[in-house]
MIMARMAR-520720 format. One record per residue: residue in three letters; x, y, z of N, C-alpha, C, O in turn; residue number from 0. Coordinates in steps of 0.05 Angstrom, whole numbers, plus 32768, in hexadecimal, padded with zeros to 4 digits. Each point is the difference from the previous one (the first is absolute). Last residue first. Layout:
BEGIN
[pt ALA; [X; Y; Z]; [X; Y; Z]; [X; Y; Z]; [X; Y; Z]; NUM]
...
This chain:
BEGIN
[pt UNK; [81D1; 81E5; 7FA1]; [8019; 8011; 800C]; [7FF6; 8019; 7FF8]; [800D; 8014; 8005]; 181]
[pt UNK; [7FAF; 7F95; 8000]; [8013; 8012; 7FE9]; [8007; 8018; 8013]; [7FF1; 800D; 800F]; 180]
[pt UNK; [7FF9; 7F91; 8018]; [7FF5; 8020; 8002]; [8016; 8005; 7FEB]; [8017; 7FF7; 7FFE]; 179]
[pt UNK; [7FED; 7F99; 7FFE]; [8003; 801C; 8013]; [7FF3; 8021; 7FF9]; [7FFF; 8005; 7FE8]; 178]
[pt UNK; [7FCF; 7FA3; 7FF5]; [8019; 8006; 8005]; [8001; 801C; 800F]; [7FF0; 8012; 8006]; 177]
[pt UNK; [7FBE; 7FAC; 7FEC]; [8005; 8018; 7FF0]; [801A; 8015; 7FFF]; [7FFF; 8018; 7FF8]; 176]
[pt UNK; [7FED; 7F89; 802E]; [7FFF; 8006; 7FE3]; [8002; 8018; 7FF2]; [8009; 8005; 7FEA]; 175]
[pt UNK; [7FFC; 7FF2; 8079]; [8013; 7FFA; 7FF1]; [8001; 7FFD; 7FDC]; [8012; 8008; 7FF1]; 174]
[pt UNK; [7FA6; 800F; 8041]; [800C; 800E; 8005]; [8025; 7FFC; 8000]; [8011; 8012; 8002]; 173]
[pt UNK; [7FA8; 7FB1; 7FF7]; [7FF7; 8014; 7FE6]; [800C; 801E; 8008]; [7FF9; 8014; 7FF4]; 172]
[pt UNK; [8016; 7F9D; 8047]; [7FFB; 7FF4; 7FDF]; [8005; 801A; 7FF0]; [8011; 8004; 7FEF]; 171]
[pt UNK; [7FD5; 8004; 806F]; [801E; 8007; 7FF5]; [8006; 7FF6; 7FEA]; [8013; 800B; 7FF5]; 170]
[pt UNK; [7F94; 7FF3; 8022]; [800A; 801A; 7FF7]; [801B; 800C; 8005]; [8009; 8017; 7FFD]; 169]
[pt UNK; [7FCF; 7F86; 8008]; [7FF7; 8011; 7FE7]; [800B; 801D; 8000]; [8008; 800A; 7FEB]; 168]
[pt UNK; [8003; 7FCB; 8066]; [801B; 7FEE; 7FEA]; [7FF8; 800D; 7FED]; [8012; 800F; 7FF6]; 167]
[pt UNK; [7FB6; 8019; 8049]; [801A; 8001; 8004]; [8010; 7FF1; 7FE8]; [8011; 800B; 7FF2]; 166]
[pt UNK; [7F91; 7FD8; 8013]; [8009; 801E; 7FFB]; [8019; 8012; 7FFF]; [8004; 8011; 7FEE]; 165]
[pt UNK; [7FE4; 7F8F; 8023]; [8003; 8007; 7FED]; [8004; 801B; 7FFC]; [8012; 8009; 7FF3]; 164]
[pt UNK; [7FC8; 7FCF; 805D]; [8025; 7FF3; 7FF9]; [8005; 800F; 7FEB]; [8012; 800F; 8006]; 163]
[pt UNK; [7F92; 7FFD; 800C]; [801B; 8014; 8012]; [8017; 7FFD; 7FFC]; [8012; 8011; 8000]; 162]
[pt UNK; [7FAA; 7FBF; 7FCC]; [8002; 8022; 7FF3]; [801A; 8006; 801C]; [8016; 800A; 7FFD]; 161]
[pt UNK; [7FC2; 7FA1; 8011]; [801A; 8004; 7FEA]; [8006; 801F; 7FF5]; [8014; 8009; 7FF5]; 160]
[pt UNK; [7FA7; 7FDD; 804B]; [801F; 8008; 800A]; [8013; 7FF8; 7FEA]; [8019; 8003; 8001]; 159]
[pt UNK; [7F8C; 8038; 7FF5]; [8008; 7FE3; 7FFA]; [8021; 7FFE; 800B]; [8012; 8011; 7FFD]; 158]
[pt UNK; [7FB2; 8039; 802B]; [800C; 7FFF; 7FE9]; [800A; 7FE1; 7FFD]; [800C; 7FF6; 8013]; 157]
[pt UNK; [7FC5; 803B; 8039]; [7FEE; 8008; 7FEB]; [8009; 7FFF; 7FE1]; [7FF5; 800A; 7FED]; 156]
[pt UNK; [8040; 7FED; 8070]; [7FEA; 7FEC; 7FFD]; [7FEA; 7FFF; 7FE7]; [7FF2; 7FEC; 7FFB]; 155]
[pt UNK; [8052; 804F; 801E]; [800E; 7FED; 7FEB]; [7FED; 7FED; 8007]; [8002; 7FEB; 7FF4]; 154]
[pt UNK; [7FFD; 807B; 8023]; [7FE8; 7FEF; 7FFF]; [8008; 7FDF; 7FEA]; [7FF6; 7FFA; 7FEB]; 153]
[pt UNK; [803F; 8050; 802C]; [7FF4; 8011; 8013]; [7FE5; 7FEA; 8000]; [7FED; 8003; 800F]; 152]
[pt UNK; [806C; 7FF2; 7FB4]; [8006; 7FFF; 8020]; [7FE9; 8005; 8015]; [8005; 7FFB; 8018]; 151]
[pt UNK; [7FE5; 7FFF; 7F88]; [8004; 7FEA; 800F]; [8007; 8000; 801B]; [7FF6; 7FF2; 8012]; 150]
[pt UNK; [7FF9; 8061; 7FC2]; [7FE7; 7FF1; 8008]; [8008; 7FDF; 8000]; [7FED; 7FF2; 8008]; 149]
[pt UNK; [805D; 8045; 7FF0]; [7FF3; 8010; 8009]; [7FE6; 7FF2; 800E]; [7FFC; 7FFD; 8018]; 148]
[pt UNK; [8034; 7FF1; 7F96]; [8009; 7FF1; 801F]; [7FF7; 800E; 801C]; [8005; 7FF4; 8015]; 147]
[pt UNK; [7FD4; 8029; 7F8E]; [7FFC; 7FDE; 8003]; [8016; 7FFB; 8020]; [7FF9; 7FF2; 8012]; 146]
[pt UNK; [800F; 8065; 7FCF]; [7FE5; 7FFE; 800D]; [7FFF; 7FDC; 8000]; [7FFC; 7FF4; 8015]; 145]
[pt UNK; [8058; 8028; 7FC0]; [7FF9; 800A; 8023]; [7FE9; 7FFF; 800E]; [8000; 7FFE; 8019]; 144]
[pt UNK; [800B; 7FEE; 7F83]; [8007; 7FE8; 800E]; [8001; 8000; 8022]; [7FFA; 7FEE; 8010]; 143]
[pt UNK; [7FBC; 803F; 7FAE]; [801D; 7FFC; 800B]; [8007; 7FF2; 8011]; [7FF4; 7FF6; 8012]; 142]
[pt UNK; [7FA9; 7FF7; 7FB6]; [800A; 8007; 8019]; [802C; 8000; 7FFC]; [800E; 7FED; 7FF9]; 141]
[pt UNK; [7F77; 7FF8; 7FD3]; [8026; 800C; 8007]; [8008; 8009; 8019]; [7FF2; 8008; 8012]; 140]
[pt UNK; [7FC2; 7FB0; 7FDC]; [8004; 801E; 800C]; [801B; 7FFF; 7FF4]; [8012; 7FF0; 8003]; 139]
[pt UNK; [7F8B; 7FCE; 7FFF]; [8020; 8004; 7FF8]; [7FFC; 8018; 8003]; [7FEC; 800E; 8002]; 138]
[pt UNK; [7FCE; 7FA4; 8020]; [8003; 801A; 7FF4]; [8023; 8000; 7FFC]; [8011; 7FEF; 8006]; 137]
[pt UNK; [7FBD; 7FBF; 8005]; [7FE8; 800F; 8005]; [800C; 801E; 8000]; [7FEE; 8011; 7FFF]; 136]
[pt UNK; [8028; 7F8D; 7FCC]; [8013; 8019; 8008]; [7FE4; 8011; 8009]; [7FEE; 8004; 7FF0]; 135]
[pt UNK; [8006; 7FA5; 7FED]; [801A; 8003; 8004]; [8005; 8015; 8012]; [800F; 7FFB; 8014]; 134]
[pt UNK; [7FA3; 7FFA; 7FC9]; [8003; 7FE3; 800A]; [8015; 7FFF; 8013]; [8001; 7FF4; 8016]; 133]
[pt UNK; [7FE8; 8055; 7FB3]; [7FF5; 8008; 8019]; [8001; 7FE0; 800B]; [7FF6; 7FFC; 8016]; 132]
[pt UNK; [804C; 8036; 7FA0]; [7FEE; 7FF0; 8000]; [7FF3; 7FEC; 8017]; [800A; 7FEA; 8005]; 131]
[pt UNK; [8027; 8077; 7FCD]; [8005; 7FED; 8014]; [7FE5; 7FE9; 8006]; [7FEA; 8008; 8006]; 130]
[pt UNK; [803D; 8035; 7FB1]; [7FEA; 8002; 7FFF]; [8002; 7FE9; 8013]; [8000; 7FE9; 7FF6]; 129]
[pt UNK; [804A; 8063; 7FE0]; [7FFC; 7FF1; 8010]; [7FD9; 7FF5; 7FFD]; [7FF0; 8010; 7FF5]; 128]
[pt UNK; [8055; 801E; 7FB6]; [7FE9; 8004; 801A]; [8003; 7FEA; 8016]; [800C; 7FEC; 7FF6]; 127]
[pt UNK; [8043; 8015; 7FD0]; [7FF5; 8008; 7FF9]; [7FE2; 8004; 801B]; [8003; 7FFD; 8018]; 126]
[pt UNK; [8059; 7FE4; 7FE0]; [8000; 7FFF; 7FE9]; [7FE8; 800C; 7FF9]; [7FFE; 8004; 7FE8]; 125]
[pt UNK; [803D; 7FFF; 8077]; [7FE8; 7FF9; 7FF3]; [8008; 7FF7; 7FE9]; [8015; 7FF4; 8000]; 124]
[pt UNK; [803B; 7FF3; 8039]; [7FED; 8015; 7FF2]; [7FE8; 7FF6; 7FFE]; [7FFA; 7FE8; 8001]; 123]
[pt UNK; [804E; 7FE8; 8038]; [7FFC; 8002; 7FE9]; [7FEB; 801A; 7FFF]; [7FF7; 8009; 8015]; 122]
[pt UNK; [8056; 7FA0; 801F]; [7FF0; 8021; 8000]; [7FF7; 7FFA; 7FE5]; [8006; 7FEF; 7FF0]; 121]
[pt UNK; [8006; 7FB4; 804D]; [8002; 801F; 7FE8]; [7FF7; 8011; 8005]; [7FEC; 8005; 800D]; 120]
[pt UNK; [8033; 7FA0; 8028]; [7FEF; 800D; 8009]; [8005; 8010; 7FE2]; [8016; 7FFA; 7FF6]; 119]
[pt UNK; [7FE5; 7FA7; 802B]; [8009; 8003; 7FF0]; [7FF6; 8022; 7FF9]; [7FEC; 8003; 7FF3]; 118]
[pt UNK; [8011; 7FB6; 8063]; [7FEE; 8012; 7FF7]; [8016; 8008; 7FE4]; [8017; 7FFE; 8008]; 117]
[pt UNK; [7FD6; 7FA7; 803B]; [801F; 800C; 7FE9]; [7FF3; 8018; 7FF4]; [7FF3; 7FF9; 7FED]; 116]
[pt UNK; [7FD7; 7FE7; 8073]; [8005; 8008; 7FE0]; [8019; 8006; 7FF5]; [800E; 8014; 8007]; 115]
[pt UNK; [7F9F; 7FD7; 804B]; [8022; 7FF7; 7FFA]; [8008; 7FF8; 7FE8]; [7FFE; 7FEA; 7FF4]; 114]
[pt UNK; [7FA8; 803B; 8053]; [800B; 8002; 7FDF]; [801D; 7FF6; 7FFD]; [800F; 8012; 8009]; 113]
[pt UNK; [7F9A; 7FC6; 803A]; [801B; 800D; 7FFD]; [800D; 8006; 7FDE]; [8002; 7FF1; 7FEC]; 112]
[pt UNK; [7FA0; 8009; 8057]; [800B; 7FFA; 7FF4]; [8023; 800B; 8000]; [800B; 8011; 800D]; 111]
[pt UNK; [7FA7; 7FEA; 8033]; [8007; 7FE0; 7FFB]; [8010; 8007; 7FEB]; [800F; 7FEC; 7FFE]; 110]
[pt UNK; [7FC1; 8060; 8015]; [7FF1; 7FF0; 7FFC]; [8012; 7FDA; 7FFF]; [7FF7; 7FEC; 7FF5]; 109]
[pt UNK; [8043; 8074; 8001]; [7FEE; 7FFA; 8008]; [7FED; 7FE4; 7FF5]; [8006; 7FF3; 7FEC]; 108]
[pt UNK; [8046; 8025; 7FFE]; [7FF9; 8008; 7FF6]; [7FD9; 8005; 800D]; [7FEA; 8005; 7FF4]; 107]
[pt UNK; [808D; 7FE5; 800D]; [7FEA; 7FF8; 8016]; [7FED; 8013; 7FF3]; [800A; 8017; 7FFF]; 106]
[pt UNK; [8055; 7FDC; 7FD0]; [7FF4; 800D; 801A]; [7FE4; 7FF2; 8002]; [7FFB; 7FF0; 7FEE]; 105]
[pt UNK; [806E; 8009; 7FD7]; [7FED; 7FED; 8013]; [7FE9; 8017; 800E]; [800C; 800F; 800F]; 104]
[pt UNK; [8045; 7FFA; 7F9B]; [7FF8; 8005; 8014]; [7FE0; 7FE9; 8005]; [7FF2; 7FF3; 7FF1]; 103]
[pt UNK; [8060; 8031; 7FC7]; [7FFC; 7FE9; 8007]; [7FED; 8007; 8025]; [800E; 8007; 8013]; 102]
[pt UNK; [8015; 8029; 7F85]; [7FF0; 8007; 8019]; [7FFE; 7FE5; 8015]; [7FE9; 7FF9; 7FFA]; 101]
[pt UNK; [8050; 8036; 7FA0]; [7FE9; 7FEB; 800C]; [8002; 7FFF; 8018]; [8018; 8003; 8008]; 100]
[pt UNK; [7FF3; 804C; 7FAE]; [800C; 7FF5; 8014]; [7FEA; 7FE3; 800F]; [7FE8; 7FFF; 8006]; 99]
[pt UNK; [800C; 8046; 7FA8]; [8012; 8011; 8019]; [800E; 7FEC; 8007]; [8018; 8002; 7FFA]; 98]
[pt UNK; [7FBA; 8000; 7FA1]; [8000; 7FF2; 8014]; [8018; 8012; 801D]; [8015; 800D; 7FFB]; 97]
[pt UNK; [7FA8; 8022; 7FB6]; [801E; 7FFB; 8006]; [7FFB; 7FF4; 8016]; [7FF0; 800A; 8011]; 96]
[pt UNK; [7FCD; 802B; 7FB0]; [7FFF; 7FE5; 8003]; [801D; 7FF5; 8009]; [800B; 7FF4; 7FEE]; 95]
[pt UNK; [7FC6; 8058; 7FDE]; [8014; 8003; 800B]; [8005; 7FEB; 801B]; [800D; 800B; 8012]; 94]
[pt UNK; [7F92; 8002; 7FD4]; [8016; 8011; 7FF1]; [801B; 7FF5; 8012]; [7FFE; 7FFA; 8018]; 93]
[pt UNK; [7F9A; 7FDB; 7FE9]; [801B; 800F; 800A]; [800D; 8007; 7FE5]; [7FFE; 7FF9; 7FE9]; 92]
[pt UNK; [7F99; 7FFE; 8029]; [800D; 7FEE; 7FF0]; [8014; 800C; 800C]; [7FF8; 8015; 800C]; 91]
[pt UNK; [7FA5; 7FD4; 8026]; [8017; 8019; 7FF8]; [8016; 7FF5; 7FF0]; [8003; 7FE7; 8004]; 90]
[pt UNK; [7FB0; 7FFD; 803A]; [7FFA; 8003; 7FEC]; [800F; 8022; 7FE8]; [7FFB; 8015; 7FF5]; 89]
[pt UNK; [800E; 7FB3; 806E]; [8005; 8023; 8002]; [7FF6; 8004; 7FDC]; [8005; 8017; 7FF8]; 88]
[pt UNK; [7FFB; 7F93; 8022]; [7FFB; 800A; 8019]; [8000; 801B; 7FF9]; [7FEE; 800B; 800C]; 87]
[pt UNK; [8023; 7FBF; 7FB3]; [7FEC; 7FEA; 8011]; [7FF9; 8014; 8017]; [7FEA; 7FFD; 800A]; 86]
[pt UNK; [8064; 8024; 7FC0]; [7FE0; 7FF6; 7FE3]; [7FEB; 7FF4; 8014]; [7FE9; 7FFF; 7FF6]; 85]
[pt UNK; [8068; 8000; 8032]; [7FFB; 8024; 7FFE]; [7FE8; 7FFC; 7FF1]; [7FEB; 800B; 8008]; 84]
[pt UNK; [803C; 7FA1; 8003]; [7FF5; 800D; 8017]; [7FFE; 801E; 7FF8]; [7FF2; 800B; 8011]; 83]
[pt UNK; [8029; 7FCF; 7FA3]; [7FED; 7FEE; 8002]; [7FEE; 800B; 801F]; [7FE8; 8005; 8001]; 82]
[pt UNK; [8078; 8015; 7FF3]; [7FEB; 800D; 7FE9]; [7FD9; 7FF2; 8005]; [7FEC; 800D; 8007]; 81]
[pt UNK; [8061; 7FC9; 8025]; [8004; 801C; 8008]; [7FEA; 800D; 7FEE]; [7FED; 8009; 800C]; 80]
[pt UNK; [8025; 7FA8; 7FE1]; [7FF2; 7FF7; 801C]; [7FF9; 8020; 7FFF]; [7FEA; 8009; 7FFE]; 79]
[pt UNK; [804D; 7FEA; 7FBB]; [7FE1; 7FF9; 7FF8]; [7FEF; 8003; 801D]; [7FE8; 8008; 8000]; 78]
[pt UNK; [8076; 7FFA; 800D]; [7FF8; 801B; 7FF2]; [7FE0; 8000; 7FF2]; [7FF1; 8013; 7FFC]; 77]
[pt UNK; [803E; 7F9A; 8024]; [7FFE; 8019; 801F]; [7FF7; 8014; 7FED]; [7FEB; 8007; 800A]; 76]
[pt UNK; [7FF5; 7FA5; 7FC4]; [8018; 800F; 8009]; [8008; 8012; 8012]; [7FEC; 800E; 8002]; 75]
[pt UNK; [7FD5; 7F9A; 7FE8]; [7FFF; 801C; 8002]; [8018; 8003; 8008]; [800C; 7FF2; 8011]; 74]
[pt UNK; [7FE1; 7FB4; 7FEB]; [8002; 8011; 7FF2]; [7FFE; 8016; 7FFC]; [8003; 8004; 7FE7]; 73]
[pt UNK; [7FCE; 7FE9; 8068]; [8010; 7FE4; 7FEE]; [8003; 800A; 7FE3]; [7FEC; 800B; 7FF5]; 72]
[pt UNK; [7FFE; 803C; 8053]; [7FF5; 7FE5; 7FF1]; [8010; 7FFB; 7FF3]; [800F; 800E; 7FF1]; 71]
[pt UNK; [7FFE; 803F; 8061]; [800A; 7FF7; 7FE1]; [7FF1; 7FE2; 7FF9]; [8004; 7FEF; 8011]; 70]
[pt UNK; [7FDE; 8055; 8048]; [8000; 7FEB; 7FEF]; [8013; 7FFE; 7FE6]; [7FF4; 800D; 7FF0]; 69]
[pt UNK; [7FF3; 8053; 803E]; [7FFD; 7FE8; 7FFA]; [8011; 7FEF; 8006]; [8016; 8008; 8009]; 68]
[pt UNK; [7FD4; 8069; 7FF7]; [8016; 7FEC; 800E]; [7FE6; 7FEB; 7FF7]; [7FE9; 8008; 7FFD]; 67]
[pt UNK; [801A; 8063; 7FFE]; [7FFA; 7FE8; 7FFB]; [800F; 7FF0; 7FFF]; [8017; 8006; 7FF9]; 66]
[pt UNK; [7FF6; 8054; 8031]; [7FEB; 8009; 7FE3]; [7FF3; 7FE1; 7FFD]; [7FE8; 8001; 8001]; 65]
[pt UNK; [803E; 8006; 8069]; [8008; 800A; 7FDF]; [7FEB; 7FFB; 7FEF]; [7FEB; 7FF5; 8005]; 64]
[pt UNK; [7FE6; 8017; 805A]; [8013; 7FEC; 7FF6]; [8017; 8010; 7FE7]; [7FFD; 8017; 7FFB]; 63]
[pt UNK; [7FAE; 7FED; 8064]; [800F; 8008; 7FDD]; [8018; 7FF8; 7FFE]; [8010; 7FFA; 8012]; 62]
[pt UNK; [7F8E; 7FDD; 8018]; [801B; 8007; 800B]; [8013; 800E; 7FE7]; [8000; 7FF8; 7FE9]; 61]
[pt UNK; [7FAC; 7FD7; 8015]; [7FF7; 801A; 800D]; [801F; 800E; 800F]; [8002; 8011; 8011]; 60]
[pt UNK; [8005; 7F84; 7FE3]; [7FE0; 8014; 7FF4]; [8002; 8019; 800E]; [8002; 8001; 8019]; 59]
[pt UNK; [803D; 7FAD; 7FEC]; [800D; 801A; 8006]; [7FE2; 8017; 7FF5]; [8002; 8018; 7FFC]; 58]
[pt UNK; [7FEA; 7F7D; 7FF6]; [8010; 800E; 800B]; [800B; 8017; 8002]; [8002; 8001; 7FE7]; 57]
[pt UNK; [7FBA; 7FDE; 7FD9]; [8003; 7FEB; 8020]; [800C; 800B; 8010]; [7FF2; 8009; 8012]; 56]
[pt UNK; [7FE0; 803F; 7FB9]; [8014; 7FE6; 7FFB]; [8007; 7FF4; 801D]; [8002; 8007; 8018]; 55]
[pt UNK; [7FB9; 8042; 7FDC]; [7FFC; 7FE5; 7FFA]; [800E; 7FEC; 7FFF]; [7FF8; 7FE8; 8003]; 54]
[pt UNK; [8012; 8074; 8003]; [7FF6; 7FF9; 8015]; [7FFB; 7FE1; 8005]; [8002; 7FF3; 8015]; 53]
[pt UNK; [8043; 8041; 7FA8]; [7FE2; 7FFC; 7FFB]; [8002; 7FF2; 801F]; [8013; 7FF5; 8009]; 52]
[pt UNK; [8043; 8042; 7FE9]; [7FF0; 7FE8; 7FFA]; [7FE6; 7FFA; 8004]; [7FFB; 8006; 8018]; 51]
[pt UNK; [803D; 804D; 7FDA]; [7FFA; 7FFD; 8017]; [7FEA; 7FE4; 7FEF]; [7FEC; 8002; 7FF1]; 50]
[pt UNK; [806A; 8037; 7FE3]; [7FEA; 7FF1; 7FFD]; [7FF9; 7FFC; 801C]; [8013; 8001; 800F]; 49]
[pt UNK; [803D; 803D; 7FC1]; [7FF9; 7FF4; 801A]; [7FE2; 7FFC; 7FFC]; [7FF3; 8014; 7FFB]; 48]
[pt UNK; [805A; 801A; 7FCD]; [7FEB; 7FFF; 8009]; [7FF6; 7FE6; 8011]; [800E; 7FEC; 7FF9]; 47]
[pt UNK; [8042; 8069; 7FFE]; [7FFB; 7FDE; 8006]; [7FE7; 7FFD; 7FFD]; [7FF3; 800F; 800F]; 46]
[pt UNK; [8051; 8049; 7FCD]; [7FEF; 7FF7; 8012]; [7FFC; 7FE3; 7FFB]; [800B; 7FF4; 7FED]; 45]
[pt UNK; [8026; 8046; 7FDB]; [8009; 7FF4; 8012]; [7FEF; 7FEA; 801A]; [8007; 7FED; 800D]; 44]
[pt UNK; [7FEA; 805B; 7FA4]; [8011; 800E; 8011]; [8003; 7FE8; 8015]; [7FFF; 8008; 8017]; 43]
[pt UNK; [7FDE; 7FD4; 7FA3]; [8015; 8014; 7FF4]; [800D; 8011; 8017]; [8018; 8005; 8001]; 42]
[pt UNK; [7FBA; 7F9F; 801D]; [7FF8; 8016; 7FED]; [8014; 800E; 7FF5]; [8016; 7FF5; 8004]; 41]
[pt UNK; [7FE6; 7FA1; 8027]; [8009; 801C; 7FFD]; [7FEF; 8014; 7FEC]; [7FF6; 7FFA; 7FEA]; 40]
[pt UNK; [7FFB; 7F96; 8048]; [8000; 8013; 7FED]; [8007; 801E; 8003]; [7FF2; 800B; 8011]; 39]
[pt UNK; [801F; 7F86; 8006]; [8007; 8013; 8008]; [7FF7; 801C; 7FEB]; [800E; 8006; 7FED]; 38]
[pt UNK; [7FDD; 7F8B; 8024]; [8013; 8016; 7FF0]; [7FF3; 8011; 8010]; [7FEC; 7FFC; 800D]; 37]
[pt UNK; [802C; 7F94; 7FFE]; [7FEF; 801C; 800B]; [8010; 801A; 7FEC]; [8017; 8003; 7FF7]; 36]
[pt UNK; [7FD3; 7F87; 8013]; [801A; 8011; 7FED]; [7FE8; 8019; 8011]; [7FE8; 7FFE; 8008]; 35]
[pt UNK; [8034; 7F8B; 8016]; [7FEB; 801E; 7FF6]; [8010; 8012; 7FE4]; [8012; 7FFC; 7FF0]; 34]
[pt UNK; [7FF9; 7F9D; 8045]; [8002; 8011; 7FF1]; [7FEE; 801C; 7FFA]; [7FEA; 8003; 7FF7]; 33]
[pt UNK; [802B; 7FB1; 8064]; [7FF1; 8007; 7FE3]; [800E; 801D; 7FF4]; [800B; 8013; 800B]; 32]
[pt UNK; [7FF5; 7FA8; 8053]; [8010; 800F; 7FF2]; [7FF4; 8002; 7FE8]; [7FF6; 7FEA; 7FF9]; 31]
[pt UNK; [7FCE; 7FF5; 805E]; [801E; 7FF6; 7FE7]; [8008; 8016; 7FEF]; [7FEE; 800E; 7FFA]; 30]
[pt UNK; [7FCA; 7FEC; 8053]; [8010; 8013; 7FFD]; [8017; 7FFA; 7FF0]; [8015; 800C; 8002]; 29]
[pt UNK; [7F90; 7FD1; 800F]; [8015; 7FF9; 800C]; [801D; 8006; 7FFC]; [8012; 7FF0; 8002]; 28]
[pt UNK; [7F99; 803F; 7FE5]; [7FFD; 7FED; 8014]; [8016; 7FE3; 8011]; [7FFE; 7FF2; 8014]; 27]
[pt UNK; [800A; 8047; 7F95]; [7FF1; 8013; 800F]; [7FFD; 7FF2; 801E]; [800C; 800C; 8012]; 26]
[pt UNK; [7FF6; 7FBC; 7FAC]; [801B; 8000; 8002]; [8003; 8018; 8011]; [8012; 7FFD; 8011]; 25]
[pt UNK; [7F9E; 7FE3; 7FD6]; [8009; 7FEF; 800F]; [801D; 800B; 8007]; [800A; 7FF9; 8015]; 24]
[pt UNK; [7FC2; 803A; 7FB3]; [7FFA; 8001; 8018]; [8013; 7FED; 8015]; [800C; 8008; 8014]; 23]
[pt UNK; [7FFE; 7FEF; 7F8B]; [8009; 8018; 800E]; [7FFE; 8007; 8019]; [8013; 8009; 800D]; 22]
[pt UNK; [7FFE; 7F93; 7FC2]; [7FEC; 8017; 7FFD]; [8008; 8017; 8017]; [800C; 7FFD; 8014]; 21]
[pt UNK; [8047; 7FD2; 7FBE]; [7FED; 8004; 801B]; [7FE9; 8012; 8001]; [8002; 8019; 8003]; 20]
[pt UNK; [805E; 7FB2; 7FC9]; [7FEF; 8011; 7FF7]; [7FE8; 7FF5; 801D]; [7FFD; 7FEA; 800A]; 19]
[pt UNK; [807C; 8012; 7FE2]; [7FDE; 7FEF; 7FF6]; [7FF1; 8017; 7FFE]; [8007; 8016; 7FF8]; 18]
[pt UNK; [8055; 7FFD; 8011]; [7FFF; 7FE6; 8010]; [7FE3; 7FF4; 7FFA]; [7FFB; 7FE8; 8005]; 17]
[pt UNK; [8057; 806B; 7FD2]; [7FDC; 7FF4; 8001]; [8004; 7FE3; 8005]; [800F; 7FF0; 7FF5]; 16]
[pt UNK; [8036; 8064; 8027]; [8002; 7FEC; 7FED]; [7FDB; 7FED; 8005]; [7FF2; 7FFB; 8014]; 15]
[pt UNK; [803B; 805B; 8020]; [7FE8; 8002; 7FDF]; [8003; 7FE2; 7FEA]; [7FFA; 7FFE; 7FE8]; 14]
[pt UNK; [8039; 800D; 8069]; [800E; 800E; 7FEE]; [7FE8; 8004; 7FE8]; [8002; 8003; 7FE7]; 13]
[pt UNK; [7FE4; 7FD6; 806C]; [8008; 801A; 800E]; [8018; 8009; 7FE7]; [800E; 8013; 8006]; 12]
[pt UNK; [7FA1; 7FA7; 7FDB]; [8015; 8005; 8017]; [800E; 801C; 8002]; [7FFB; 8012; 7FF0]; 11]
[pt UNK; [7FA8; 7FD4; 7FEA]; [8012; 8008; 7FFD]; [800E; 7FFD; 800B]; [7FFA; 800D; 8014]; 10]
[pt UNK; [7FA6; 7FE1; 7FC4]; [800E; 7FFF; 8020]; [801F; 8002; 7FE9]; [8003; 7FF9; 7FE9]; 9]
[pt UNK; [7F93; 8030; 7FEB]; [801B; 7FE8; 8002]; [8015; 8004; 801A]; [8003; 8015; 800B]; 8]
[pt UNK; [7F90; 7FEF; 7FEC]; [8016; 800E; 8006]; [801D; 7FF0; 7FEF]; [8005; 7FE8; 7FFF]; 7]
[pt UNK; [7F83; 800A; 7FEB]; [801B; 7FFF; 800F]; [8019; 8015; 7FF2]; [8004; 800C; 7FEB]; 6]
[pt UNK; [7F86; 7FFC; 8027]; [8016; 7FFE; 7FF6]; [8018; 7FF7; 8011]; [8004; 8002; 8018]; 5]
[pt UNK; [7F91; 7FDA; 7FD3]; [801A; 800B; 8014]; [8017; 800E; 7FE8]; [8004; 7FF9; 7FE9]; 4]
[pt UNK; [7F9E; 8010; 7FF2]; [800C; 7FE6; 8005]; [8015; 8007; 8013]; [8006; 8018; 8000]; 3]
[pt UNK; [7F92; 8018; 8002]; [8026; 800A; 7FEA]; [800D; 7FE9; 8018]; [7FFC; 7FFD; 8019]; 2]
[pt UNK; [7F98; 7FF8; 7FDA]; [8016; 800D; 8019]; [801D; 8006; 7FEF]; [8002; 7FF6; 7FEA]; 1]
[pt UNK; [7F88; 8008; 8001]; [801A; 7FF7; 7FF5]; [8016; 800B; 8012]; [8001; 8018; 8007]; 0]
């Protein structure tokens, strides 16, 4: 028994919805699509960071943010968001806040291209992690100085949406957390 295609929804460059595109295909010819990616924090701050199952079509064995998708038809960006942490990192969030939307193109190896309205969140655990080996072949905390650290010294070994992203995510959350107390 094979699992039915999935489709993408296509988007123009304001997130306005233009149809619908099994997934690979659209992977393959690089149309604009909807995602959503989150971002996870600990208490003292740290990032955790997934290294994608070996298996997936594309970016396999490369690390990435906590979990990123697809939104389905009728799904909400915050259902997409929850729904990927539950699919890949078998984890519920806490504290669940949209950052900022993402518009980017990169080359993903193999013929493919990711070109995504990315709809990006931070968010919390809520509770154990239990990463799910389809998805995710290991996870790590990591500060935010050691994560740029091991992009600047090996950004071949990180999804290039994690590189664009890392910077806008940690002035995001460094503006959120307002100026230094006096």
């Amino acid at each position: 028994m094979t699992d039915a295609p999935v489709d993408v929804i296509l988007v123009d460059e304001r997130d306005g919805e233009i149809g619908r595109c099994e997934k690979l295909l659209a992977h393959e010819q690089g149309v604009l699509h909807r995602a959503v990616s989150v971002f996870l924090f600990d208490a003292q701050g740290q990032w955790l960071v997934q290294q994608r199952a070996h298996g997936k079509y594309h970016s396999g064995g490369l690390w990435s943010n906590a979990a990123c998708t697809h939104p389905r038809s009728g799904e909400s960006l915050e259902e997409a968001v929850r729904r990927a942490a539950r699919e890949e990192l078998g984890a519920e969030l806490a504290d669940l806040s949209a950052a900022f939307p993402f518009l980017y193109r990169a080359e993903v190896g193999n013929g493919l291209v990711e070109h995504e309205y990315d709809h990006v969140f931070t968010a919390r655990l809520a509770g154990p992690l239990a990463p799910v080996a389809a998805e995710v072949t290991a996870v790590r905390w990591r500060p935010l100085d050691a994560l740029r650290d091991e992009v600047a010294a090996a950004p071949a070994t990180f999804t290039p949406w994690f590189r664009m992203l890392l910077p806008l995510v940690a002035a995001h959350r460094a503006a959120a957390s307002g100026p230094p107390a006096a």
